[in-house]
C-alpha positions in Angstrom: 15.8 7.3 19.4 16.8 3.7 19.2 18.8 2.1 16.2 16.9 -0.8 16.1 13.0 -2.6 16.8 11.6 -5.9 16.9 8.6 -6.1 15.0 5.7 -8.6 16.0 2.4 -8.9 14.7 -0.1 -10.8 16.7 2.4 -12.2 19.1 4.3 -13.4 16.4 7.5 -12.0 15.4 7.9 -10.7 12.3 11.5 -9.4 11.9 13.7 -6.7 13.0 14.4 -2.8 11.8 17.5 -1.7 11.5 17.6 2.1 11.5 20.7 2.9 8.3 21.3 6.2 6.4 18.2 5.8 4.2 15.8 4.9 6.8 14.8 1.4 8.1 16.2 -2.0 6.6 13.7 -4.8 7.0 15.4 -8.3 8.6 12.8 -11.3 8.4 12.2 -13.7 11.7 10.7 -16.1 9.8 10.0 -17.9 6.4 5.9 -15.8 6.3 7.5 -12.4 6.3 10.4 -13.1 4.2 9.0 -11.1 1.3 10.1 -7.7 3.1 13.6 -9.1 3.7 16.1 -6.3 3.0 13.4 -3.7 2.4 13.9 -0.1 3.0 11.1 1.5 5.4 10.4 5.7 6.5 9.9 4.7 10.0 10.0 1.5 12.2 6.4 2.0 12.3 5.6 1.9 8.5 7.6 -1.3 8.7 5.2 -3.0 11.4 2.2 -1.6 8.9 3.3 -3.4 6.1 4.5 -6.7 8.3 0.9 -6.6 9.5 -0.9 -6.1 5.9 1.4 -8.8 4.8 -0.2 -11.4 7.8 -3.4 -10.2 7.0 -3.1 -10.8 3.2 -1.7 -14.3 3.6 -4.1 -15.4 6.3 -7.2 -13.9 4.4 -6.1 -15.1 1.0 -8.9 -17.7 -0.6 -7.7 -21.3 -0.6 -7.0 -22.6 -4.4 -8.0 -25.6 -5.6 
């Protein structure tokens, strides 16, 4: 098993996961996935889940006026 996995979510990377004791710290690529910077994940796949629901929330988020 490898200690570490880039994460990309529609060609677009999202961070790396850094396997530690606890599980799987969350480092950000860019500014959009910052919110799960430092964030502890199960499994390098959970992590990619939750990068991916993150896209999806911002891109599908109604425009405010």
């Amino acid at each position: 098993m490898s200690d570490s996995y880039i994460i990309e979510v529609s060609s677009e990377p999202a961070g790396i996961v850094v396997r530690d004791k606890a599980g799987f710290r969350f480092f950000a690529a860019t500014h959009r996935f910052n919110p799960l910077e430092g964030r502890l994940f199960r499994s390098a796949r959970e992590a990619e889940r939750v990068a991916r629901e993150l896209m999806t929330s911002k891109t599908t988020a109604p425009a405010t006026t």
